[in-house]
C-alpha positions in Angstrom: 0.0 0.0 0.0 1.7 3.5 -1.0 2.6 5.9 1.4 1.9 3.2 4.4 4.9 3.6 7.3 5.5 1.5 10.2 7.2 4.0 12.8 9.3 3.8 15.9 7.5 3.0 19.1 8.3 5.1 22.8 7.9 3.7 26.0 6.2 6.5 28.3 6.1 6.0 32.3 3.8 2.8 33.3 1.2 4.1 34.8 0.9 4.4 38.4 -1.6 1.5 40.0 -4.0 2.4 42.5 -2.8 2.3 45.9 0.9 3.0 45.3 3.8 2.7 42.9 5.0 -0.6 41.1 8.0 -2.2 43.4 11.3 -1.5 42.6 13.1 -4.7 40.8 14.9 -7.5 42.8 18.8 -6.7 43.6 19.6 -10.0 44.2 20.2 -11.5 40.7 18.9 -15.4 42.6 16.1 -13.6 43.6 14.6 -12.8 40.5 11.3 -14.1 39.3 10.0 -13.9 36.2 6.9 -11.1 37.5 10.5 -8.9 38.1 11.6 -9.5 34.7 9.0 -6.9 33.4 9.5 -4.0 36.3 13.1 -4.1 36.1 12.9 -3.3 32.5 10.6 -0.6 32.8 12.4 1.2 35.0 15.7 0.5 33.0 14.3 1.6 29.6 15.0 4.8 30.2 18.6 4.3 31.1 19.5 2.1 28.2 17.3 3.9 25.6 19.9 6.0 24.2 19.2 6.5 20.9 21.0 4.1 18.4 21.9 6.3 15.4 23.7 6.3 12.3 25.1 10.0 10.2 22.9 10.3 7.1 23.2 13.4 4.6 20.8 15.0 2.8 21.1 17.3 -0.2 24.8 17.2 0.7 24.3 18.7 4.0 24.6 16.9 7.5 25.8 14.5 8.9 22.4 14.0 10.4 21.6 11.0 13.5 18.4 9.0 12.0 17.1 5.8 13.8 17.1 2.4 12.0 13.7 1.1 11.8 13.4 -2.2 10.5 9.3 -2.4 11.1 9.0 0.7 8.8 8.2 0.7 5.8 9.2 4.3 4.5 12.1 6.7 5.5 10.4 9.6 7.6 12.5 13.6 8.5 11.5 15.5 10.9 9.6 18.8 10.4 12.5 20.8 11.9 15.0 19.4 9.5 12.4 19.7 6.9 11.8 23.3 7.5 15.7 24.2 7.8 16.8 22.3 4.6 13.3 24.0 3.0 12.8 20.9 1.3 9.7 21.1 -1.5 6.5 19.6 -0.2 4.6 16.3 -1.3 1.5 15.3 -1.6 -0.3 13.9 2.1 -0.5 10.5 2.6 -2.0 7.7 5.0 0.7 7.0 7.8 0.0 3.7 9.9 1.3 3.9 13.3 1.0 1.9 15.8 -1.9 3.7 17.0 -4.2 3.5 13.5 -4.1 5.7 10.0 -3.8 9.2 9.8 -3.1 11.8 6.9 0.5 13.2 7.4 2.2 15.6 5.0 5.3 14.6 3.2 8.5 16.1 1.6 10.5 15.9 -1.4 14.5 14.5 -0.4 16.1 14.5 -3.5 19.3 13.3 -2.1 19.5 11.4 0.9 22.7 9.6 1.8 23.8 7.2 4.0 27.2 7.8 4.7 28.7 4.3 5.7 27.7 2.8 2.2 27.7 6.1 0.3 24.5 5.0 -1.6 21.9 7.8 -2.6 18.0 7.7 -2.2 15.8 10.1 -3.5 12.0 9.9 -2.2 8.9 11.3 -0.9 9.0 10.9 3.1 6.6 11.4 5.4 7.8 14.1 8.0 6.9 14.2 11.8 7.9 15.8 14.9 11.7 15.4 16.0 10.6 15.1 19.8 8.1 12.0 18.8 10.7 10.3 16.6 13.6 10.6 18.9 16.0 11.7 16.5 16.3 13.9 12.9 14.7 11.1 10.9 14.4 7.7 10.4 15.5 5.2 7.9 13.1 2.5 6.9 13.3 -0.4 4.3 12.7 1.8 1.1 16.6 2.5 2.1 17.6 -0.6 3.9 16.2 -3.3 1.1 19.7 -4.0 -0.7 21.5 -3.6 2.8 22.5 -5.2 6.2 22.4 -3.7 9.4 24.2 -4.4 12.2 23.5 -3.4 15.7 26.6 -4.2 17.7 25.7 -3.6 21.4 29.2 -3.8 23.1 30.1 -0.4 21.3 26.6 1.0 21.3 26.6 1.7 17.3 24.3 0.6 14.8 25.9 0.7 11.3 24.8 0.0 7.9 26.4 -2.3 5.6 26.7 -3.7 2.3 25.3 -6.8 2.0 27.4 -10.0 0.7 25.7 -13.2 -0.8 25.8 -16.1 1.8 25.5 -19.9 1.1 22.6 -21.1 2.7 25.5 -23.8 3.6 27.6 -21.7 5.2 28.8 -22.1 8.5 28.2 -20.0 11.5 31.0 -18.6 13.5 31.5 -20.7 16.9 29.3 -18.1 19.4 27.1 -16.8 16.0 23.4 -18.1 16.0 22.2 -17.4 12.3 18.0 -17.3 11.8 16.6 -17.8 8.1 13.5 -15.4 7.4 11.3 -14.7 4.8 10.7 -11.4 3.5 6.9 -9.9 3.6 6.4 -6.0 2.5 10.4 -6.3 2.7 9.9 -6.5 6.5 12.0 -9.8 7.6 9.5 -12.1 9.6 11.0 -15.5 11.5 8.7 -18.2 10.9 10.5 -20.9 13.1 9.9 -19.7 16.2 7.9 -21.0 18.8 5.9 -20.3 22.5 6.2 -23.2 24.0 4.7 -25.7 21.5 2.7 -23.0 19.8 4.0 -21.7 16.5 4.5 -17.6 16.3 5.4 -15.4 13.8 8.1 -12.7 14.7 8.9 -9.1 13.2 12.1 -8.1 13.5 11.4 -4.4 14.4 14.5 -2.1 15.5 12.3 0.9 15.8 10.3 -0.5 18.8 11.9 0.1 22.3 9.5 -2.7 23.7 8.5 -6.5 22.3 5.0 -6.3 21.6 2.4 -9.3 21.0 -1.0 -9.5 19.8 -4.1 -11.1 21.3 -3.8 -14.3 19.6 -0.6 -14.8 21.8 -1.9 -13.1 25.0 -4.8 -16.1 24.6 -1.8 -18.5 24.4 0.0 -17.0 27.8 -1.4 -17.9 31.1 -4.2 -15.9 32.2 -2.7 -15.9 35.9 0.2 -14.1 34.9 0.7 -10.7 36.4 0.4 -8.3 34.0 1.0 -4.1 34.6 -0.7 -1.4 32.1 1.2 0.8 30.6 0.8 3.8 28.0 3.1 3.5 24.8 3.4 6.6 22.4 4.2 6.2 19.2 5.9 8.9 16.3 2.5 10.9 15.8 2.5 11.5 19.2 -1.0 9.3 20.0 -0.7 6.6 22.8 -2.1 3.6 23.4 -2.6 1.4 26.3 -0.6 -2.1 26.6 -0.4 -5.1 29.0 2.7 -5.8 30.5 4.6 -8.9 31.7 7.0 -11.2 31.0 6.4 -14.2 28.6 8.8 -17.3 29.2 10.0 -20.5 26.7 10.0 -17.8 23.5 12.4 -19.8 20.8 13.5 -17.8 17.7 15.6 -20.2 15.8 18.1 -21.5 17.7 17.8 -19.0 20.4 15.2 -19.7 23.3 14.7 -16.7 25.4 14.3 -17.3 29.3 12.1 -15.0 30.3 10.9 -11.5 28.0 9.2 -9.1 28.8 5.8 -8.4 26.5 3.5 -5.6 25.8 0.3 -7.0 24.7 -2.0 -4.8 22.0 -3.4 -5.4 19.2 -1.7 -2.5 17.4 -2.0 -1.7 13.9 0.9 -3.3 12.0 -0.2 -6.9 13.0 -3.6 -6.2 10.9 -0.5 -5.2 8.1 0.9 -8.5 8.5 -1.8 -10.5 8.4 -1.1 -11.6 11.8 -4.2 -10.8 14.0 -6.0 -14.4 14.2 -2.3 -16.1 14.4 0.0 -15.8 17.3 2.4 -13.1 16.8 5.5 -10.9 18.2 7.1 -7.4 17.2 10.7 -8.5 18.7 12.2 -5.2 19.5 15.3 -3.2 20.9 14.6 -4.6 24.6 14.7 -8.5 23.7 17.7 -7.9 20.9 20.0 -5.9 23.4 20.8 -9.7 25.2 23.4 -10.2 22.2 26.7 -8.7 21.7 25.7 -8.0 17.8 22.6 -8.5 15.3 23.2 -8.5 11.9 20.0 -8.1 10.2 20.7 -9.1 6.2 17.6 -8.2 4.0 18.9 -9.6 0.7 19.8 -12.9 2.3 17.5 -13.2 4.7 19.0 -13.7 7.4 19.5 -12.7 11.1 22.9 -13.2 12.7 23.3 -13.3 16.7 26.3 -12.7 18.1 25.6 -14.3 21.5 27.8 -13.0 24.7 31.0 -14.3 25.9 31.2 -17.6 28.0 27.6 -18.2 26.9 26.6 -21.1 29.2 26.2 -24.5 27.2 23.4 -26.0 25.9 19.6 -25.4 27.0 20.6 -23.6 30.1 19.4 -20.1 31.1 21.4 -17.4 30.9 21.1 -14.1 32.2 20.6 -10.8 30.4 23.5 -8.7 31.0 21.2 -5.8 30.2 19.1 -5.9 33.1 20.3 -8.9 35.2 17.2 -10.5 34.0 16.4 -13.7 32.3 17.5 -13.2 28.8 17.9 -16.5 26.9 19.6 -19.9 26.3 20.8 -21.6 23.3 20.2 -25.0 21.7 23.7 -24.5 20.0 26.2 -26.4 21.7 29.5 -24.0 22.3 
């Protein structure tokens, strides 16, 4: 659908529960239960989310910090850049956000250039408010199609690569987990991945601070659970409500995460997808920190996880050095 974007997604405050505050996380990393998974990354989110950006130019001017957003379909600018480069305006068109449709204007970037790969775009984009996108811009998969991006955690950079054909037959480096995906709207979506026994389907979205699921899921999740509301904004500014907690036994590929935490909300790019009657997951910035490095390779289709340093052996839990909270195991031997 033309002029259709999938933006980044802020995490606001949760909001306060009658009667008091949420608790403050467990110190004690033995002490940890899975109900502490979730508050302990609220309250870290706002520490750790520090804006992964990469220099872009446009018209020749910049370098400019714009967010990689693999769950977007367009590349958006902010107004304020917009206004100071005076770039020509487009024609409206229907943005879908996280929160529903709306009509936002556009501009016209006649040169837009990301600088690691020296590769120019020209394109209508969608422009939006600096203070709701986080950053100058964004760069969805209009620009990131022929590309692979790499997220590499230990420095705190996000980078932009050419991409090199891969075997299928390849080998994976000793402490390298590599995921086969297939490519829908140009979004990469995991198909072998699993809750438990129950089949999901996972976006691969680095413009989402928080993993988000959709009802079909939340039915598959224990009931019993303890879940906590809280309000997500998205790049137009609207919010939306979510339930929060923390989902165990999540397996993407070879990777089976102990314990992640999950906003639940049947948000508009799962009705995109086709996903709203199957179980489904937005795997964002919060669950893809546990590695050391994520390569995400569009024209291969693939997603490479570097997994951290002494990662304990097989099928054993290991502990997110994010947040000191479950993160994942792996069924690859090391």
């Amino acid at each position: 659908m033309p002029g259709v974007v999938y933006p980044l997604l802020l995490l606001t405050l949760p909001i306060e529960a009658p009667g008091g505050t949420p608790p403050a996380p467990a110190q004690d990393p033995e002490l940890i239960t899975p109900e502490s998974v979730m508050e302990a990354t609220l309250l870290t989110l706002g520490e750790i989310d520090q804006r992964l950006t990469v220099p872009v130019a446009v018209n020749a001017k910049g370098p400019y910090n714009f967010i990689i957003d693999t769950g977007a379909e367009r590349t958006v600018v902010s107004r304020e850049l917009a206004n100071s480069l005076r770039l020509s305006a487009g024609n409206p068109v229907t943005l879908l956000s996280m929160t529903g449709r709306s009509k936002v204007d556009t501009v016209l970037v006649p040169d837009l250039m990301i600088k690691s790969i020296g590769v120019q775009h020209s394109m209508v984009a969608p422009k939006l408010e600096a203070r709701n996108l986080g950053a100058m811009g964004l760069l969805g998969i209009d620009t990131l199609r022929d590309h692979q991006v790499s997220i590499d955690f230990d420095r705190g950079t996000m980078e932009v690569r050419k991409s090199e054909k891969r075997s299928k037959f390849r080998r994976a480096a000793r402490d390298e987990i590599v995921v086969t995906a297939k490519s829908l709207f140009g979004q990469l979506i995991v198909t072998d991945a699993y809750y438990g026994s129950t089949r999901i389907q996972v976006v691969l979205d680095t413009g989402s601070q928080v993993s988000m699921g959709n009802s079909a899921l939340r039915k598959r999740v224990a009931r019993t659970r303890k879940t906590q509301p809280i309000e997500l904004t998205d790049v137009t500014g609207d919010k939306t409500l979510a339930d929060y907690t923390s989902v165990p036994n999540i397996k993407v590929g070879d990777v089976v995460f102990g314990a992640m935490p999950v906003a639940f909300a049947d948000v508009a790019p799962f009705e995109r997808f086709g996903l709203t009657n199957r179980p489904a997951l937005l795997l964002g910035m919060d669950a893809l920190r546990s590695f050391r490095r994520v390569d995400i390779d569009f024209p291969n289709r693939q997603v490479r996880f570097l997994m951290p340093k002494n990662t304990p052996s097989r099928l054993q839990e290991y502990r997110s050095p994010t947040t000191g909270t479950g993160g994942y195991s792996s069924n690859k031997t090391l």
